[in-house]
Every structure is written in C-alpha cells, then in structure tokens.
C-alpha positions as CSV (number, residue, x, y, z in Angstrom):
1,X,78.9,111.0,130.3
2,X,82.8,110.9,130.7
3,X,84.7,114.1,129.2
4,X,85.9,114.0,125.6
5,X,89.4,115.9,125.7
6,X,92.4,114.3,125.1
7,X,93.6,113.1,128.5
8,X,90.1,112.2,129.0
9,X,89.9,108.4,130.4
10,X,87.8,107.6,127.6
11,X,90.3,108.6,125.6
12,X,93.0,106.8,128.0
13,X,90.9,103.9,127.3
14,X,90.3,104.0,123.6
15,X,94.5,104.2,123.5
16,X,94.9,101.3,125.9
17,X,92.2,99.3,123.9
18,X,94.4,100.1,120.6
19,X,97.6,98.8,121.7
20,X,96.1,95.3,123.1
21,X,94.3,95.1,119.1
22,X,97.9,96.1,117.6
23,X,99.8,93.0,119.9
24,X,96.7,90.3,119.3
25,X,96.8,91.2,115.8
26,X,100.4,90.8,115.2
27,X,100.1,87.4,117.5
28,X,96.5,86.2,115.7
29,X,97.4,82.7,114.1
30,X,95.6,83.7,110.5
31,X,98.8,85.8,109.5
32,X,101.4,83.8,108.3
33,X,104.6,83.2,110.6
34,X,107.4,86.1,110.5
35,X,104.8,88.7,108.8
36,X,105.2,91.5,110.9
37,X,102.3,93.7,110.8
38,X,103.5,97.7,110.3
39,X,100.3,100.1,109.9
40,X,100.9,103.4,109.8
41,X,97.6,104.4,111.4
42,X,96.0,103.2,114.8
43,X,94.1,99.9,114.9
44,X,90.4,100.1,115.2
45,X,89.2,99.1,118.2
46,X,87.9,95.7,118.9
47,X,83.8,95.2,118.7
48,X,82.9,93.8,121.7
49,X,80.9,90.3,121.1
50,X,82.2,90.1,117.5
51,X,83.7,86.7,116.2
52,X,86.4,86.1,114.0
53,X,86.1,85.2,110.4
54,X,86.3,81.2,110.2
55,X,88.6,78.8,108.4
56,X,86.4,77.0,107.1
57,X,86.8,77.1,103.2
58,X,89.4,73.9,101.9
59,X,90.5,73.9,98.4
60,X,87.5,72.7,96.8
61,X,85.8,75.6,97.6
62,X,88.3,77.9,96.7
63,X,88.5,76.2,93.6
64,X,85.1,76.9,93.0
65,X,85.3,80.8,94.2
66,X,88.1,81.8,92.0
67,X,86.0,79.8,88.8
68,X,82.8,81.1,89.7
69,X,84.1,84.5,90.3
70,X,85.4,84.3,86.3
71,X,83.3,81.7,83.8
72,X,80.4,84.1,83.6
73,X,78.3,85.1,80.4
74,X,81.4,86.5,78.5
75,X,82.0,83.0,77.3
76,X,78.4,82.3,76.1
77,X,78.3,86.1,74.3
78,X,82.0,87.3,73.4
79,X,83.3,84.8,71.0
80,X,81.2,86.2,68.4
81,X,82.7,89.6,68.6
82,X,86.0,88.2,68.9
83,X,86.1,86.0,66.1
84,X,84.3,89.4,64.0
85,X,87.4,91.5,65.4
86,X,90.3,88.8,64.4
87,X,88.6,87.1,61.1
88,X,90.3,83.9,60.7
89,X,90.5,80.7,62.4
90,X,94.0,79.9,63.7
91,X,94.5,83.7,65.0
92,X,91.1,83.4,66.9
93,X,92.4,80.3,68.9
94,X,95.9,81.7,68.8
95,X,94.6,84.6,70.9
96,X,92.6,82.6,73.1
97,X,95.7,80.9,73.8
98,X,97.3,84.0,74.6
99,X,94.7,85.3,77.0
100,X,94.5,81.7,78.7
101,X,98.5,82.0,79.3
102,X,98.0,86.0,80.5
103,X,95.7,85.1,83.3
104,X,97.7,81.9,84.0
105,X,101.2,84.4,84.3
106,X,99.0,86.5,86.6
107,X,97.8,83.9,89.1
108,X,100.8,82.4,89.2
109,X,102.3,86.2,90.0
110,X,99.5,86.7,92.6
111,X,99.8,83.2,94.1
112,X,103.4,84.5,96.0
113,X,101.4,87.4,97.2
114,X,98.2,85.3,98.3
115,X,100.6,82.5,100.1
116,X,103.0,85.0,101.7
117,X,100.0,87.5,103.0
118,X,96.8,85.6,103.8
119,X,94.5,88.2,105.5
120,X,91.2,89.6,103.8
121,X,91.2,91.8,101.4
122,X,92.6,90.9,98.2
123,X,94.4,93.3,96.4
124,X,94.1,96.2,99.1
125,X,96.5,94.0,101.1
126,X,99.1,93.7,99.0
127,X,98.9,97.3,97.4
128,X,99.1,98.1,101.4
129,X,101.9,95.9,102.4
130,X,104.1,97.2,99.2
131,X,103.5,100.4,99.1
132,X,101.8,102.4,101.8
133,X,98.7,102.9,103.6
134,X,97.5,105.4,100.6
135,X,98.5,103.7,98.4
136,X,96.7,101.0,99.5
137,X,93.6,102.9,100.3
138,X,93.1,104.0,96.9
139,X,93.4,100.0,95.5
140,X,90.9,98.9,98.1
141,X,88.2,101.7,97.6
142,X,88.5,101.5,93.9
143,X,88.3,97.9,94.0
144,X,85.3,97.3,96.3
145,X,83.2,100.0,94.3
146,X,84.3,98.3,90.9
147,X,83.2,95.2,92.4
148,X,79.6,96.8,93.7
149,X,79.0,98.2,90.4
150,X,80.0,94.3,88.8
151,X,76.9,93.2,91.2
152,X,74.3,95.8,90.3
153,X,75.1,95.0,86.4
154,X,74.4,91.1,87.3
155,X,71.9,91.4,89.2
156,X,70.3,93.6,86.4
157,X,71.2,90.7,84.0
158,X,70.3,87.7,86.3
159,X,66.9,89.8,86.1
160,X,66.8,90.2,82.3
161,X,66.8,86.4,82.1
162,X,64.5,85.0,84.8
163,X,61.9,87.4,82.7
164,X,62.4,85.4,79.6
165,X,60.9,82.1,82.2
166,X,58.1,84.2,83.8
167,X,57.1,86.8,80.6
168,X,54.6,88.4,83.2
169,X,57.9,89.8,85.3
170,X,59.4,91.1,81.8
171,X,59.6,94.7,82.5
172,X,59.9,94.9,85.5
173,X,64.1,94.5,85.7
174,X,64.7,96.6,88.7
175,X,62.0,94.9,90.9
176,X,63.3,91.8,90.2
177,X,67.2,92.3,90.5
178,X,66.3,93.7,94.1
179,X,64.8,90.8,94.7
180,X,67.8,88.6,93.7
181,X,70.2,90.9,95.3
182,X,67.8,90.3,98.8
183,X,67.9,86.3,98.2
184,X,71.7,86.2,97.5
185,X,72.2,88.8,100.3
186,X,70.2,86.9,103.2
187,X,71.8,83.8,102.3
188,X,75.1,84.8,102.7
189,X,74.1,86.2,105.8
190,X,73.2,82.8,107.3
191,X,77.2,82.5,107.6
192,X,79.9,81.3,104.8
193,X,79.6,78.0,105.0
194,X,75.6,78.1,103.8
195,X,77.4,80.8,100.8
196,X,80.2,79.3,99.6
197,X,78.3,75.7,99.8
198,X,75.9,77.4,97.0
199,X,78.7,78.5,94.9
200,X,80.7,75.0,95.3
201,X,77.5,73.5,93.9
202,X,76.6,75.9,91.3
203,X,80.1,76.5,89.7
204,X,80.3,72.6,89.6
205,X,76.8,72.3,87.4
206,X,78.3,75.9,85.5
207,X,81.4,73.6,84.5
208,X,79.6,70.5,83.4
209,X,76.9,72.5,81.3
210,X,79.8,74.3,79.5
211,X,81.7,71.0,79.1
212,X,78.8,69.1,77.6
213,X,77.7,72.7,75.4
214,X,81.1,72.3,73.7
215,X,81.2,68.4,73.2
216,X,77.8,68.5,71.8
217,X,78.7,70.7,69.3
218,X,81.5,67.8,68.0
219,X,79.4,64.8,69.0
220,X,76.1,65.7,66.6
221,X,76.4,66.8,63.4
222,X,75.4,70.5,62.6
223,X,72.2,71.1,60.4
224,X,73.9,72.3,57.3
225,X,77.1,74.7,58.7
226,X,79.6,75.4,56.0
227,X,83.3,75.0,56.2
228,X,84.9,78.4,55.7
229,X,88.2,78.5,56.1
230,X,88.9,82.1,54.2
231,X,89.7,85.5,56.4
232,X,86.8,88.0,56.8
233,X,86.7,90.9,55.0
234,X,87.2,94.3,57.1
235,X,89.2,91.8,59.8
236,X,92.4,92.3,61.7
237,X,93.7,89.5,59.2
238,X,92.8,91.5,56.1
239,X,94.2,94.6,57.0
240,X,97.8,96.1,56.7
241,X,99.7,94.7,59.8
242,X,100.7,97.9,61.5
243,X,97.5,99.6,60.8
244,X,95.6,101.5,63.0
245,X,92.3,99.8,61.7
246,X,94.3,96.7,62.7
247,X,95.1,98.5,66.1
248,X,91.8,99.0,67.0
249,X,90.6,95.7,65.6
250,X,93.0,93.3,67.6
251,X,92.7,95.8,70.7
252,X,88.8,94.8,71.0
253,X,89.5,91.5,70.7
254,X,92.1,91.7,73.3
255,X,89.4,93.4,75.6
256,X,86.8,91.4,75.4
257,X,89.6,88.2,76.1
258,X,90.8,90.0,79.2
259,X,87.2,90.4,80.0
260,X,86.3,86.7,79.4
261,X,89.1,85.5,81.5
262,X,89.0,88.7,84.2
263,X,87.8,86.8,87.5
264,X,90.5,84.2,88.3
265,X,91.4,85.8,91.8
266,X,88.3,85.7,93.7
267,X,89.5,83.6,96.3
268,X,92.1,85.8,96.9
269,X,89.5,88.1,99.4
270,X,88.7,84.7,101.1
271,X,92.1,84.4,102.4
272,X,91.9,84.7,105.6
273,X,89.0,82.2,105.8
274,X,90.7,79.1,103.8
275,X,92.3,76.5,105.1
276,X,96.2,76.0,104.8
277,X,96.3,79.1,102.2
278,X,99.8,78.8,101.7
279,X,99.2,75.5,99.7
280,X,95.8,76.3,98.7
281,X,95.6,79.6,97.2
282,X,98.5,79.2,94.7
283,X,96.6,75.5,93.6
284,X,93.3,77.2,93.5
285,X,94.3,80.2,91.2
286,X,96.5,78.6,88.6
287,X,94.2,75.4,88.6
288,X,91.2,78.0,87.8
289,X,92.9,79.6,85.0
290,X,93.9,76.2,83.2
291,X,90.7,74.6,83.5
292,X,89.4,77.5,82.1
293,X,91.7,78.0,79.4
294,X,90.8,74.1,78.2
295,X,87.2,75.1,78.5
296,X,87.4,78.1,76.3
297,X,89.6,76.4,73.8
298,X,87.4,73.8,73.5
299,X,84.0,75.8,73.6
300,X,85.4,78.2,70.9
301,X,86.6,75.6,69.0
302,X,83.3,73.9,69.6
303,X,81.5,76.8,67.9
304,X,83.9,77.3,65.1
305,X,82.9,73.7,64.2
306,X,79.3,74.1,64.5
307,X,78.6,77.7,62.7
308,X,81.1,78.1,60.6
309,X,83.3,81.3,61.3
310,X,80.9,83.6,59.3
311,X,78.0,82.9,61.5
312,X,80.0,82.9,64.6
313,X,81.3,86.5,63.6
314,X,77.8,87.6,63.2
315,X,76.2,86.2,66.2
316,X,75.9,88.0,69.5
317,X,74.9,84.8,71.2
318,X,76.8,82.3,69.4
319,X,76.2,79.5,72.7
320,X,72.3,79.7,71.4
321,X,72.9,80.0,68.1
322,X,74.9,76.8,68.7
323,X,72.6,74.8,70.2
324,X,69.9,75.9,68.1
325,X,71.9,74.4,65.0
326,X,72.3,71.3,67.1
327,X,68.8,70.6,69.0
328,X,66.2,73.1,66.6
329,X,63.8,72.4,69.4
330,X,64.9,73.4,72.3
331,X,68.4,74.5,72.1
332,X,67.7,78.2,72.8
333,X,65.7,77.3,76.3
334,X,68.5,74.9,77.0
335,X,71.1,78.2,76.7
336,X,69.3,79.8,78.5
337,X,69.0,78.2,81.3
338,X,73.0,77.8,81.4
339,X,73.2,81.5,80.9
340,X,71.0,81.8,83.8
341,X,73.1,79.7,86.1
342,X,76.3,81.1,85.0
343,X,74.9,84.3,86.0
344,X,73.7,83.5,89.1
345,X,77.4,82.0,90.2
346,X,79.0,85.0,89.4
347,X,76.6,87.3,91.3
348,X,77.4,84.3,94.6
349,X,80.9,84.7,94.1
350,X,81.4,88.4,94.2
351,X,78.7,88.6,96.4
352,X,80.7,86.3,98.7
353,X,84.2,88.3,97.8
354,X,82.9,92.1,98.0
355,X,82.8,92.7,101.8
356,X,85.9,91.0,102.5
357,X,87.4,94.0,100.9
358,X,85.4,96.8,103.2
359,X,86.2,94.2,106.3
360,X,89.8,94.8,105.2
361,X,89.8,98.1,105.2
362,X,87.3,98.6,108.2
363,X,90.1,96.8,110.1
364,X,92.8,99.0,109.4
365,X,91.4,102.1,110.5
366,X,90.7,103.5,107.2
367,X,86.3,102.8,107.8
368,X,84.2,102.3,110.8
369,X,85.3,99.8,112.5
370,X,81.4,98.2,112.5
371,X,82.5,97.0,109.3
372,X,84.7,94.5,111.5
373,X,81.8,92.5,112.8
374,X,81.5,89.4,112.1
375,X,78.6,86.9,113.1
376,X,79.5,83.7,115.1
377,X,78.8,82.3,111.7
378,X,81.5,83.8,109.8
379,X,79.8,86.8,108.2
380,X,81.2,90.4,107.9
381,X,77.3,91.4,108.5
382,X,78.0,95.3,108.4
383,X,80.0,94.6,105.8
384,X,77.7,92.4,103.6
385,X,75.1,95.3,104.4
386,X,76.8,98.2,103.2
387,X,78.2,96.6,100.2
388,X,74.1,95.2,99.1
389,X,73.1,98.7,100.3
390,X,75.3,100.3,97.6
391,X,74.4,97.8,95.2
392,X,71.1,98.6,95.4
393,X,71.3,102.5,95.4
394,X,72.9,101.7,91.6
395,X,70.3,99.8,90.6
396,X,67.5,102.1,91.9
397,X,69.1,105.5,90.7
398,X,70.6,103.3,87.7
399,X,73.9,105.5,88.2
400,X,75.9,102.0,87.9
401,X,76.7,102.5,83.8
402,X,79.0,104.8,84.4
403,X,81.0,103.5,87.1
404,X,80.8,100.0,84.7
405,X,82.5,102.1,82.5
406,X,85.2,102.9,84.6
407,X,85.5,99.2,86.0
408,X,87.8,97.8,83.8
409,X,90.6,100.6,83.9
410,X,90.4,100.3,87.9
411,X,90.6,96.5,87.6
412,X,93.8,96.6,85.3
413,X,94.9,99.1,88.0
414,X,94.8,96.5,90.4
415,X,96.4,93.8,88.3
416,X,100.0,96.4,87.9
417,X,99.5,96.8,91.8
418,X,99.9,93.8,92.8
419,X,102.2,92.6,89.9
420,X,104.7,95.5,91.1
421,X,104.1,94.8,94.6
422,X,105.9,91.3,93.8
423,X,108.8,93.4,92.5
424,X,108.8,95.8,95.7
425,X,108.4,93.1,98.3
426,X,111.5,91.1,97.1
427,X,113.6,93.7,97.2
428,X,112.1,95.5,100.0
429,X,111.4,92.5,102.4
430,X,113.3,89.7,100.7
431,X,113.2,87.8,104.7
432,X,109.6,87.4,104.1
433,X,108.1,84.0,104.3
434,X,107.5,82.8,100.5
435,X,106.0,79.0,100.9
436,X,105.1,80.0,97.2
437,X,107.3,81.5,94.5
438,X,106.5,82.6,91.6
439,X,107.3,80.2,89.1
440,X,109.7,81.9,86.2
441,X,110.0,85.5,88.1
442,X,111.0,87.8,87.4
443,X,110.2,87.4,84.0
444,X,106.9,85.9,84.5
445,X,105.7,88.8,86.6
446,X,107.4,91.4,84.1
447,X,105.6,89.8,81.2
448,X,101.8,90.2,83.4
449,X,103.0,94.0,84.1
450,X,104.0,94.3,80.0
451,X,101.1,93.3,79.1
452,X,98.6,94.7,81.5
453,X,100.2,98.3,80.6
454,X,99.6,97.5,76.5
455,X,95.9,96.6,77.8
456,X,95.5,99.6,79.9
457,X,96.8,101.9,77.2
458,X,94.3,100.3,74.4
459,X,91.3,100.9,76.9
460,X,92.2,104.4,77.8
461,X,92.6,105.3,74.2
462,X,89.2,103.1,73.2
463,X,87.3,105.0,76.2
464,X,88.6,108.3,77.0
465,X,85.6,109.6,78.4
466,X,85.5,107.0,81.0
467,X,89.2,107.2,81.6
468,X,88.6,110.7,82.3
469,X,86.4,109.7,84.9
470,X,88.9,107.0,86.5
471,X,91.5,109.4,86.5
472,X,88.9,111.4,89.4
473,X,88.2,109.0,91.2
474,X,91.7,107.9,91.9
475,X,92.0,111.9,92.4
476,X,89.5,111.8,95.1
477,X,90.7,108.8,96.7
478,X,93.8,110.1,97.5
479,X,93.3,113.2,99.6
480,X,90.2,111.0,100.9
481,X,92.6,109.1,103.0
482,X,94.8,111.8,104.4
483,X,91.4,113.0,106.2
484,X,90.4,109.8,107.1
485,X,94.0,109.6,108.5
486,X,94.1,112.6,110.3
487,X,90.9,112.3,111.9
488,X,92.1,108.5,113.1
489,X,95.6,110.5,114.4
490,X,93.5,112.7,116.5
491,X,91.1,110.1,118.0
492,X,93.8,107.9,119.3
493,X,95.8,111.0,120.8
C-alpha cells in the first residue's frame, strides 16, 4: 500500500487526476459555449469505467417531465378547499388565473437560467453559479431532501389507492409503497430512455383523462346541480377586505394554488441530458405552465358547472364527486383510476429528476464522487440508489411528515434563489451567453421574487412550527459544507 502523506504519489496522483477533470470539464460539449466553469473546491475525481449522462431526451419528453412533475392529485382534491376559502365564482377563477400567470412569470424567469447553464442539477446550479459554493450547497441539499420526502408521501398515496382495487392489500400501505418505490426504482435503472419513455406515455394519458373529466362535466347534463351564484357565508368575499379573517382565508387559497401549480420545472434537473436545451428548455417550461393553466381553468370551471359552488366548497374530492353527478354508476371508479395514474406520473417524474440533483452535487466535490457514476445507459445508479434508499428509510420509520412539513418553505426558498440569481448574473456576468431572455425582465422576474416573498411570509406565519424547523436545517446546512470543504482542501493538498 502506497503512503498516505501529502507528497505521497498517491496523493501526487489524486492532484494530477484533478486538474485533467477541471480542463475536460471546462472543454465537455454539454456546457454551453463561453460558460466558464469557476469552482471554488477541487473536482472529484473521475470514476474509472463510468459513462456520461446521455442526450437523449428531445422536447417532447421534456414536455412531458416538467407536466408530469406538476398535474398531480392537487387538481383532482384542492379546488374544493379553494373555492371554501374564496366563496364566490369570479374570485375563484380570478385566482386561478393569477396562479396560472405566477408559475408562467417563473418559468419564463427560470428559462434564462436553464438555457444559459445546462448542466444537472436544477436549482443547485444556479444558486451555485450566482452566489457561491455554500450558497449553493444549502439550495441543492435542501432541495434533494424536499424532493425525497415529495416521493415517500407519493408513494404512500400511490399505495392508498391501488388498496381501494385490491381491498385484501388495504392496510397494508407501507408494504405496498416499497413495493412501488422498487418497480419505479428498477425501471429507471434500466437507463433513461426506458424512464422517461414511461413518463412521456403516462403524462400523455394524465392529460387526456383530465381534458375529457372537464368536458364531460359541460357535455352531459348534471343530475339536479343548482345554480348558485351568491358568496359563501364565512368566505374571503364576505369578510371585511383588510381583515385578518380575510388574510388567512385568501392566504390558504393562495397555498394550496402555489401547490396545485408547484412542479413546472422538473426538466430543469434533466438539463444536461436534453437535446438542444437552449431552445428546448425555455419551450418546455412556459408551454407546461400554459397548458396547464387552460386545464385548470377549464377543470374548475368544469366543476363549478357540475356541483354548484356550495357542493364544490364542501367536497374534498370534488373530481369524484363530479363524475358521480355525471355517470352515478361508475363515476367514482373512473376517478379513481385517473387519480391513480396522475399519482403514478408524479412519483416517475421526480423519481426521474431527484438524483440529478445528488449527481450534481457528487460532481462538484461537495458528496462522494460514487454519486457520479453513471451506467452506459444513462443512469446516475449511485445516485438513483441513495436517493430510493432515503425514500425508503421515511417510509419505514414514517419520519417523512415532518420534513413534508417543511417542503414547501424550502421549495419557495428555491424559487427566490434562482429568481435573484437572474438579478446577480446580469449584473455580475452580463458576457454570459443568453440564447434565452427573459421575456419582460426585469420586471417579470421582480414580480415572481414579490410574490414568492408574500407567499413565503403567509406560510411561515400559517406554520410556524415547521418554519422553525426549516430555519435548522438551513442552519445545519451551512457549517455542513465548510467541513465538507475543508476536508476536500486537505485531500487534494
């Protein structure tokens, strides 16, 4: 065994091994021309044997990423809540509206990003680029375990619902979510082209269900639903205006939007693996967050018509309570089964996205570098078997809630990273390649970052326990890095 001091030639090695990473990596055809690479720690060191992610993914399947990734069960369960919260008709859709144009403003914010900096990632990259490796650090950690803990709670829910087809697996939840957590895992281990294939096909059946859920509800007549057009009692639009009832009212609405329409970016992580990302990405995001807009319009405006806003505000699954009105035989298993598939796409998609953020970091220094490897089929496999690894430690010890809890403060966290990393980087690096602009900035972007601090300020004050608990883990982050960066300083030295 070779001595381990510093002038050791292991050591000698391990340094000359570093600077050959740092010129390929600034030379490697996936970054986009004239985007210098400038980490502040050493480059892990190659694996030896391991591939390279493959560009393989074309705009249809990015397409189908970033919409799996965000029509999940929200829109089958929330409007009911929503329409409780806001209590009248033309301030529902108004706010609908409002979220739809929110999440467009942020894609179209993020596109720049995505276009100008198309590695793995996601939002650890930009957070990186903009503001520093600890900076960064913190982003990526935080957003690959609120991502984990996202899977855990699906695959508990995918669970939930294949028990309502076989009643002799009710009960047994955990068993069961393992077992869908396994299928979707080994899967994606085959390579990406096998994984985002599935979600291509399934988002594509999501979308038409969804489409034909909400025409239904126009194209047969409702058994009996009254037209009430008054305000509910107790609403946001019975209250005083500047009350805090009112406050509170319209902030849960506004959560449970955000929440509906959270999602859009998931093919953000895939950058690195799509084809001509500078044209695709930008297309990709801001065609995911119109379509879906149009589809939540028309779906809530779909249920308004069949239930009458009473029922709707009542309801805590208005999609069945929909269809039941529409198709009394039948029209609960038909929900069902679209619940089940919509589930099922999201658990792909950020199944698919998850590992692209530990790869990320892995490459930079900041993890082992195992998490690098990739399979000649275009799998971060170390990766991919942490991040199910994780997942299932939450679902076994069931310590996911809490860290649900927490998940939407950390993902509005990211959303004000990388809205003020488009700020930094053009007036920081304004020579940067842009093939995409953001259309309307700066005030486009400064509207996102407006509004993302109102929404992170209503769910700090609706949640302060869990906010509480946020706040620590961004604590812990931080001096989390400086040892992971020391110890990196001292093994390349």
């Amino acid at each position: 065994m070779w001595p381990c001091g510093p002038h050791s030639p292991w050591n000698r090695l391990r340094t000359q091994i570093n600077e050959v990473q740092r010129v390929a990596i600034n030379t490697d055809s996936s970054i986009a021309p004239g985007v210098p690479l400038t980490p502040a720690l050493p480059i892990a060191a190659p694996i030896l044997g391991s591939a390279k992610l493959l560009r393989v993914i074309g705009l249809g399947i990015s397409l189908a990423v970033a919409c799996g990734n965000m029509i999940g069960v929200g829109i089958l369960r929330l409007p009911g809540p929503i329409a409780a919260a806001l209590g009248d008709v033309p301030l529902i859709i108004m706010f609908w509206i409002a979220g739809g144009v929110y999440a467009t403003l942020g894609a179209v914010s993020v596109s720049e990003l995505a276009a100008m900096l198309p590695t793995a990632g996601g939002f650890y990259v930009y957070a990186r680029r903009a503001f520093g490796p600890r900076v960064g650090f913190v982003v990526g950690w935080n957003d690959w375990i609120a991502n984990t803990a996202a899977v855990a709670i699906i695959s508990l829910t995918a669970a939930e619902y294949l028990g309502v087809f076989f009643p002799r697996l009710a009960g047994h939840s955990q068993i069961l979510s393992l077992g869908t957590l396994a299928l979707i895992t080994a899967l994606h281990w085959v390579g990406v082209r096998i994984g985002s294939g599935i979600q291509g096909a399934i988002s594509g059946v999501v979308g038409i269900m969804l489409l034909a859920l909400a025409v239904s509800c126009f194209l047969v007549t409702p058994h009996a639903a009254p037209s009430v057009t008054a305000a509910l009692s107790g609403s946001a639009a019975q209250l005083p205006l500047f009350s805090l009832a009112t406050m509170i009212a319209v902030g849960a609405a506004l959560r449970s939007i955000v929440v509906t329409y959270d999602g859009w970016y998931g093919a953000i992580y895939l950058a690195e693996e799509t084809t001509d990302p500078s044209r695709n990405l930008p297309r990709a995001l801001i065609l995911c967050t119109t379509l879906a807009t149009a589809l939540y319009l028309l779906v809530n405006i779909g249920f308004l018509h069949a239930l009458s806003l009473p029922v709707l505000a009542s309801s805590t699954l208005p999609a069945a309570d929909a269809a039941r009105a529409l198709l009394p035989w039948g029209g609960a298993e038909i929900v069902t089964v679209v619940s089940l598939i919509t589930i099922l796409s999201v658990l792909n998609a950020t199944v698919l996205v998850t590992p692209r953020i530990l790869y990320a970091i892995g490459r930079d220094g900041l993890f082992t570098e195992r998490a690098t490897r990739v399979s000649r089929s275009g799998t971060p496999r170390v990766a991919l078997a942490v991040t199910s690894g994780a997942v299932a430690f939450l679902i076994v010890t069931g310590t996911f809630d809490q860290i649900a809890a927490i998940a939407a403060t950390l993902w509005l966290l990211n959303y004000l990273s990388a809205y003020l990393a488009v700020f930094k980087l053009r007036r920081t690096e304004p020579e940067l390649p842009r093939p995409y602009r953001a259309w309307g900035y700066p005030w486009t972007t400064a509207i996102v970052i407006l509004g993302s601090l109102m929404l992170f300020v209503a769910v700090i004050m609706s949640d302060l326990r869990s906010a509480g608990f946020a706040a620590l883990l961004i604590a812990i982050s931080a001096p989390a890095y400086g040892w992971i960066a020391r110890r990196r300083a001292q093994n390349a030295t």
